[in-house]
C-alpha positions in Angstrom: 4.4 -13.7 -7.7 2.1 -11.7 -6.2 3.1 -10.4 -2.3 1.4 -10.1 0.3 1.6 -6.6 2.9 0.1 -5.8 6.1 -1.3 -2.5 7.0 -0.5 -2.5 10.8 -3.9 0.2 11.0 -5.8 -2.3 12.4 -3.0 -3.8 14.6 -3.1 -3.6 18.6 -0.4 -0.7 18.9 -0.1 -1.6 22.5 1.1 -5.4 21.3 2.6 -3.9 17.8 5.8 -5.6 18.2 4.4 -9.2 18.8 2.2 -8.8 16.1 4.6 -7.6 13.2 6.9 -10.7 15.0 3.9 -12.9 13.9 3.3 -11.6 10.4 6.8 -12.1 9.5 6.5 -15.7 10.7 3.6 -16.7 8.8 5.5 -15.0 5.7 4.3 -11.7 5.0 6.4 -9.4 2.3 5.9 -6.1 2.9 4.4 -3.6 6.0 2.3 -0.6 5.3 2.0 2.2 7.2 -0.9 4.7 6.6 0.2 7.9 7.5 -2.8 10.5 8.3 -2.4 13.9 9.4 -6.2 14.5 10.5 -6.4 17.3 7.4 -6.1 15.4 4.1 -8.2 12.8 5.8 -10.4 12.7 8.5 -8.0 10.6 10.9 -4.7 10.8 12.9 -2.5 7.9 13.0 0.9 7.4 13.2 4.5 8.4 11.5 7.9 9.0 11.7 9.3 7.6 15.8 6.7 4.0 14.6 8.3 3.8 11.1 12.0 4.3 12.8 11.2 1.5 15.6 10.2 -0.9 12.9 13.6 -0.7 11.0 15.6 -0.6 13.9 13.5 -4.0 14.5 12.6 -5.9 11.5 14.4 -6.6 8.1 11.2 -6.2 6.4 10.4 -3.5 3.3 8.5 -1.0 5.1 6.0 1.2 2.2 4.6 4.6 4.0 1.7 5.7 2.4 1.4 9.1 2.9 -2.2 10.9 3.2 -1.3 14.0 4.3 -1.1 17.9 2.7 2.4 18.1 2.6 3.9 14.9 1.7 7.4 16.6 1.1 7.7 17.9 4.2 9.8 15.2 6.5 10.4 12.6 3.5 14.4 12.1 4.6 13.2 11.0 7.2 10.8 8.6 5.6 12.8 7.7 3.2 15.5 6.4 6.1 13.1 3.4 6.9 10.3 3.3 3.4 11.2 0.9 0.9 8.2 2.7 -0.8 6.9 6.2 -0.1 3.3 6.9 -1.5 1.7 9.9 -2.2 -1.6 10.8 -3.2 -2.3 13.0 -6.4 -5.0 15.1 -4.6 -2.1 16.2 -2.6 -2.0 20.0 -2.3 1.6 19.9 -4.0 3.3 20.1 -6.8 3.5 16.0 -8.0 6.3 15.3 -10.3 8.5 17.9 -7.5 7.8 15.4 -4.5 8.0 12.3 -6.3 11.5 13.7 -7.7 12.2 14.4 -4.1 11.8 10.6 -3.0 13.6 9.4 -5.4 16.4 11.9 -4.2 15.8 10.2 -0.7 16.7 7.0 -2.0 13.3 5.7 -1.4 11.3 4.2 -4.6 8.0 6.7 -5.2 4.5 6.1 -5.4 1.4 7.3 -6.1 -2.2 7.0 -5.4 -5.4 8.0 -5.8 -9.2 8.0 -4.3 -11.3 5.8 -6.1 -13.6 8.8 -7.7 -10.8 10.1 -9.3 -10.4 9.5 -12.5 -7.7 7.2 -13.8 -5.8 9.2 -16.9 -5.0 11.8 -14.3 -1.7 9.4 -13.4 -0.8 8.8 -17.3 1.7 11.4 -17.7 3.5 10.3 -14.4 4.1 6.8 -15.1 7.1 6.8 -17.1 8.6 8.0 -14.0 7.1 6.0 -11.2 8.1 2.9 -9.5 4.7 2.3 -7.8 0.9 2.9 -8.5 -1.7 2.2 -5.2 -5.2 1.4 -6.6 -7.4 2.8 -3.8 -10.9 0.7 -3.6 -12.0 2.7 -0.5 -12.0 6.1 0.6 -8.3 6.4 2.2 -8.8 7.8 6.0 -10.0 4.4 7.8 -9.8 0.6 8.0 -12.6 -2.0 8.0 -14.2 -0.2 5.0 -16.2 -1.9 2.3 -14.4 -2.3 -1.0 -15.5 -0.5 -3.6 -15.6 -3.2 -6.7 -16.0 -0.2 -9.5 -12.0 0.5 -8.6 -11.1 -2.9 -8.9 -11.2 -2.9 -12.3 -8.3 -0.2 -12.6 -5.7 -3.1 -11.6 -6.1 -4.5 -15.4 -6.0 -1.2 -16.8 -2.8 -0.2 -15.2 -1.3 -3.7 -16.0 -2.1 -3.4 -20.0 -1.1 0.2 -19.9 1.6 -1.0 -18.3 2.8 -4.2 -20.5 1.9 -1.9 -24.0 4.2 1.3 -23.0 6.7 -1.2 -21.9 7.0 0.3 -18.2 8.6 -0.9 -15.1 6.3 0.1 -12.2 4.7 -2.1 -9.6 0.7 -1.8 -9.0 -0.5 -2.3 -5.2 -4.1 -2.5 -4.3 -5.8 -1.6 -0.6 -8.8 -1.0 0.7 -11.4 -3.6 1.9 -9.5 -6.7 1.1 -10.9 -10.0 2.7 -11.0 -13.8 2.8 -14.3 -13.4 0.4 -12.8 -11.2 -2.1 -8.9 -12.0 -2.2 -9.7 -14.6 -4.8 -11.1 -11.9 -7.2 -8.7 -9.7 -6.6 -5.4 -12.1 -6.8 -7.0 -12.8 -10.1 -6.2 -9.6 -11.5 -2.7 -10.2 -11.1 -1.2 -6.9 -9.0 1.9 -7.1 -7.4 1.1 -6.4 -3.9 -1.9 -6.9 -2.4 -2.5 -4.5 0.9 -4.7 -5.6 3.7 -5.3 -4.2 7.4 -8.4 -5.7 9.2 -8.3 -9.3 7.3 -5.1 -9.7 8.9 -4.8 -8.4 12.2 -8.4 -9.1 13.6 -8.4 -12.4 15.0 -5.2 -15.3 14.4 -2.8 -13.4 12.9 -1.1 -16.2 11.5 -4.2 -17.9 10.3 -5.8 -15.2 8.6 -1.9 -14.6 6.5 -2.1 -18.3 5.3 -5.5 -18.3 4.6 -4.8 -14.9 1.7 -1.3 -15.8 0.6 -3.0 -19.6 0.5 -5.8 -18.4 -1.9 -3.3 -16.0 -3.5 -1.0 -18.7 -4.6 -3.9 -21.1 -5.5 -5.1 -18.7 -8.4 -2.0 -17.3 -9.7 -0.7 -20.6 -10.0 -4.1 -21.7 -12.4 -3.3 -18.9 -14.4 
């Protein structure tokens, strides 16, 4: 079953309770929170005192994506309320190190990448990995178009995955809609990360209209 997560990026901060209350009643799986540092990406966002209030909140897994320079800086801290910790290989660190480190934490570790980098860069890490986030826009802001060369990537991961005989999950964000979550459900990734398709408009509307078209192509297959 593929599960649905929402990227509270594009949700009303001011009203950020009330709308994660409403995403867990129309049945979402997972939250995402994009953490940006303004230097690894254009943008400044939010991080640790958000991700703490939503634990001491919700019973929800919480995945914190991570595009910042120094990923390994606060991650015990992450890892006290991240399911799923995230980094990006473009990262100015040393990888296999940090994703050691989360692991350490207790918290299961992720990578990702920008969609113009190359794909075989992440082979040598996924015998280690719980997670792999299939970027199909530039990380740093929502709204964005998705970029439908990327998308591809989700069934390359998937037969890597099944012919190695590995264990790790493979999300996908970045410009996911009502017009393309058919197409991209039908590519079979676990979680499926969306922002602006949830949060503009009814909240609860827009969540059964995905995990509604989600469930209707999985279940043809």
């Amino acid at each position: 079953m593929i599960e649905l997560s929402a990227s509270i990026l594009s949700a009303d901060l001011l009203n950020l309770e009330r709308e994660i209350n409403t995403s867990l009643k129309a049945g979402i799986d997972w939250l995402h929170l994009d953490v940006m540092d303004g230097h690894f990406v254009p943008n400044l966002t939010f991080g640790i005192p958000i991700g703490l209030s939503i634990r001491k909140r919700f019973n929800i897994p919480v995945e914190s994506h991570l595009m910042v320079e120094n990923p390994d800086k606060y991650l015990d801290r992450y890892s006290s309320f991240s399911r799923i910790i995230t980094i990006h290989y473009e990262a100015p660190v040393q990888i296999s190190r940090v994703l050691s480190n989360i692991e350490g934490f207790g918290s299961l570790p992720g990578l990702s990448i920008r969609p113009a980098t190359p794909l075989y860069v992440l082979e040598k890490f996924l015998p280690d990995i719980k997670y792999i986030l299939v970027m199909t826009v530039e990380p740093g802001f929502s709204g964005q178009k998705m970029i439908y060369e990327a998308v591809d990537r989700i069934t390359v991961l998937r037969d890597y995955r099944e012919k190695e005989g590995l264990d790790f999950k493979i999300g996908v964000d970045g410009g996911i809609n009502r017009e393309n979550i058919s197409r991209i459900a039908s590519l079979r990734p676990d979680i499926i990360v969306s922002a602006s398709a949830i949060f503009s408009g009814n909240i609860e509307e827009n969540i059964n209209f995905l995990k509604s078209a989600m469930k209707v192509v999985t279940d043809g297959q």
